[in-house]
C-alpha positions as CSV (number, residue, x, y, z in Angstrom):
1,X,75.0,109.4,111.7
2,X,78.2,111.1,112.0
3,X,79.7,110.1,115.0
4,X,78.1,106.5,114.5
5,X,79.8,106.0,111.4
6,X,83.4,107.5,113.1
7,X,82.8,104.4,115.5
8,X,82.9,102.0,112.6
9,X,85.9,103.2,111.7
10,X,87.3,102.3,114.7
11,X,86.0,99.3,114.4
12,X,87.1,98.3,111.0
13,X,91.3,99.5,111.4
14,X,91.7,97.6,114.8
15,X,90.1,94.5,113.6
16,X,88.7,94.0,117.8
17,X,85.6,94.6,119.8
18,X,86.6,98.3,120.1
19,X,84.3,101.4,119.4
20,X,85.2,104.4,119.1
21,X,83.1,107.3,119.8
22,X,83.2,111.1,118.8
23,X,81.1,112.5,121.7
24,X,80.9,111.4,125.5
25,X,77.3,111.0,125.5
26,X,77.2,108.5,122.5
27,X,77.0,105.0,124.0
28,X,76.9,101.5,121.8
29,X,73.7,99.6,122.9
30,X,75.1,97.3,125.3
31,X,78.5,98.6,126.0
32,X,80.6,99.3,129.2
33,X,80.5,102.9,129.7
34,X,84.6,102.6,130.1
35,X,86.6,104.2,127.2
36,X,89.8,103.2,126.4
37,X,92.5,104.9,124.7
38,X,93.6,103.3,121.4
39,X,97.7,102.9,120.6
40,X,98.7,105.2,118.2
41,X,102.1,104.4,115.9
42,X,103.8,107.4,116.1
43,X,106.7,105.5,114.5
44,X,104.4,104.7,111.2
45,X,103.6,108.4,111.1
46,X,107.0,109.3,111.2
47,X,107.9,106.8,108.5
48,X,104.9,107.7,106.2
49,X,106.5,111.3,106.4
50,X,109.9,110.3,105.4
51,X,109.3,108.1,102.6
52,X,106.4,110.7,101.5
53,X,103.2,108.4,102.0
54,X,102.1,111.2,104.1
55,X,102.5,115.0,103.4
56,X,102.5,117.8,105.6
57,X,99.3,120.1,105.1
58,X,100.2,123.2,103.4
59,X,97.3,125.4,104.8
60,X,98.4,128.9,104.9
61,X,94.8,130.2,107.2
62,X,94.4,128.4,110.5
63,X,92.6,129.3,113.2
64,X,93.6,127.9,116.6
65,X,93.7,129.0,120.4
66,X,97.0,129.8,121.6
67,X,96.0,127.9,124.6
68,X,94.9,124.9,123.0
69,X,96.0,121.3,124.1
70,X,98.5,119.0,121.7
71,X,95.9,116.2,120.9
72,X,97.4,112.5,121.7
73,X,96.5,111.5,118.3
74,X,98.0,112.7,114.7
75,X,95.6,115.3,113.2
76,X,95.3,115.2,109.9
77,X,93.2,117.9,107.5
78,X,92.7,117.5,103.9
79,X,94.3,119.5,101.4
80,X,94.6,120.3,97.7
81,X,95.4,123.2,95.6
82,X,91.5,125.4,96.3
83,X,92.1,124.9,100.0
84,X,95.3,125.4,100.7
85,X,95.2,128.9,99.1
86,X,91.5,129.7,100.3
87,X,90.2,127.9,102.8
88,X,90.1,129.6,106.1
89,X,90.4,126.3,109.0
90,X,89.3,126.6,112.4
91,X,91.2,124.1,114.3
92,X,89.5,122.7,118.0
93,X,92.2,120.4,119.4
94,X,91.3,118.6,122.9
95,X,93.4,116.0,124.9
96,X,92.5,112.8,122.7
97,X,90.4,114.2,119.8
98,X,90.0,117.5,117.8
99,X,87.6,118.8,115.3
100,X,88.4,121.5,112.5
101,X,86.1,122.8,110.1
102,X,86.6,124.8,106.9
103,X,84.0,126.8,104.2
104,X,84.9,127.5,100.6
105,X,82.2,129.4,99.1
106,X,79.0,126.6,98.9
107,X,80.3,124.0,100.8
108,X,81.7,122.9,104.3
109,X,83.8,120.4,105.1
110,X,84.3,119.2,108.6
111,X,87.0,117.0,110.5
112,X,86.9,115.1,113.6
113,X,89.5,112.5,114.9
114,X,89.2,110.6,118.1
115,X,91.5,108.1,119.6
116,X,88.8,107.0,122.8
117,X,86.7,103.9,122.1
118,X,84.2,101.8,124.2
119,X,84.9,98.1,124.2
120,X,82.1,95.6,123.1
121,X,81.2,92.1,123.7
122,X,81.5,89.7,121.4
123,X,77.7,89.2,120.9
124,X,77.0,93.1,120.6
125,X,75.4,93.8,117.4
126,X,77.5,96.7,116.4
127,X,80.3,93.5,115.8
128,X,78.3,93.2,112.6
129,X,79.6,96.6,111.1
130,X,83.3,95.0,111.0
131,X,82.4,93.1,107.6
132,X,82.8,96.0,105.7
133,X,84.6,95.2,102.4
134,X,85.6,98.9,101.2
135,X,88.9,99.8,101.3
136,X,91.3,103.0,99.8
137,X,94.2,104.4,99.9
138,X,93.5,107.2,102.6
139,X,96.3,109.4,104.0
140,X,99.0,107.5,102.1
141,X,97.8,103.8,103.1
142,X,94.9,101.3,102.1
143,X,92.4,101.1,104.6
144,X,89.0,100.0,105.0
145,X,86.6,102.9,105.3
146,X,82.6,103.8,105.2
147,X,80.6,106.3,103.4
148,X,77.6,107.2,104.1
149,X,74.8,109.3,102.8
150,X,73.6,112.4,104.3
151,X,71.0,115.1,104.3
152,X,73.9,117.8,103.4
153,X,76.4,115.6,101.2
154,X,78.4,112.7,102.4
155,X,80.6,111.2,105.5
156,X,84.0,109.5,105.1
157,X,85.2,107.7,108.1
158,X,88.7,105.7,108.3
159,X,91.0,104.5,110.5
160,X,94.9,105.5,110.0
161,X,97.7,105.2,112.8
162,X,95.9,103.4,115.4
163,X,93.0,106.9,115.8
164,X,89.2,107.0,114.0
165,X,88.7,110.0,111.4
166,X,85.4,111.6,109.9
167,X,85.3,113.6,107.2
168,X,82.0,115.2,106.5
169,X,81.0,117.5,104.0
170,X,77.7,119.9,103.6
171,X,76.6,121.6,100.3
172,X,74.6,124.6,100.7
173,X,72.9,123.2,97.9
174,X,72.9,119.0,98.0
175,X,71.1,118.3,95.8
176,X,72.6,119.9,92.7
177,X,75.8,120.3,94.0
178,X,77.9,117.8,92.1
179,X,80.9,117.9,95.2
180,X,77.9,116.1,97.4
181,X,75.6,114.6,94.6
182,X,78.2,111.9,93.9
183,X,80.7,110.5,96.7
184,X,83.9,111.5,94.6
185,X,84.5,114.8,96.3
186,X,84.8,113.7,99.4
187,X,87.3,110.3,98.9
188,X,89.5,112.9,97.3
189,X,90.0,114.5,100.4
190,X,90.3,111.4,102.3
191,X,93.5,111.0,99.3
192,X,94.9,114.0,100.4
193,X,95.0,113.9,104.2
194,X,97.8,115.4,105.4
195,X,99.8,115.6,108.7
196,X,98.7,119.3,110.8
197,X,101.3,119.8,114.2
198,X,103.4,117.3,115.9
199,X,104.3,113.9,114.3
200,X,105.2,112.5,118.1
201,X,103.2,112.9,121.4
């Protein structure tokens, strides 16, 4: 469901026939198998940093290859005051996407941001997932998003600066566990996105 719902995303922010996808072999059911890269508004990141609609992430443990690519879309991680003093982030840029994922103690949260996407026709069924309604203010801007279910906690995805994002979190125990009992946990960390690396290409 994960990368399904980080196509809706896509879907949602750019308003088109576009679909974004998280993996290579995820298709939409009758889709060209040509991806396209989506814009991103470098310009509105830089804005959202100077009038502070988007903060910088102030994580202190990252883990990344020294060798890694710059991705060609923002990244952005969620912070607050537990995970920027605890949280150890392993950080898996590629050329247009990256994934990082973090553990405090009982729970693991889980990033992945994506700037590909798979054009549909107009007739395609996944069109229908454009009428979503829900909307938030996510990395320092309203946006419509989905949230979804899942067998370890919940999914957030959004679309912000022209890229898809996902944030997923896992509870080692789900069904106690009020962070993924109740969807509250994880829409605060879609709040409190912040910017991680470059804020131009």
């Amino acid at each position: 469901m994960r990368y399904a719902s980080i196509a809706l995303a896509a879907i949602v922010a750019a308003g088109a026939a576009l679909y974004a996808i998280a993996q290579p072999t995820l298709t939409a059911p009758g889709a060209a198998a040509e991806r396209k890269l989506m814009p991103i508004n470098w310009d509105e990141v830089r804005d959202a940093l100077k009038n502070q609609r988007l903060q910088r992430a102030p994580i202190r443990q990252m883990a990344i290859a020294s060798d890694a690519p710059q991705p060609s879309l923002p990244m952005l991680l969620p912070f607050n005051q537990e995970i920027a003093a605890k949280a150890a982030v392993n950080l898996f840029p590629q050329a247009h996407s990256y994934a990082a994922s973090m553990r405090m103690g009982e729970i693991t949260i889980e990033v992945h941001g994506e700037r590909r996407a798979i054009e549909l026709k107009q007739g395609d069924p996944m069109m229908r997932l454009m009428q979503t309604k829900n909307v938030a203010r996510l990395a320092g801007a309203d946006v419509p998003f989905a949230l979804d279910r899942t067998e370890g906690g919940y999914d957030l995805t959004f679309s912000r600066f022209g890229a898809a994002y996902l944030v997923s979190i896992e509870c080692f125990n789900p069904d106690t566990d009020q962070r993924c009992t109740k969807p509250g946990f994880v829409k605060q960390l879609g709040e409190r996105m912040g910017l991680v690396g470059k804020d131009a290409p």
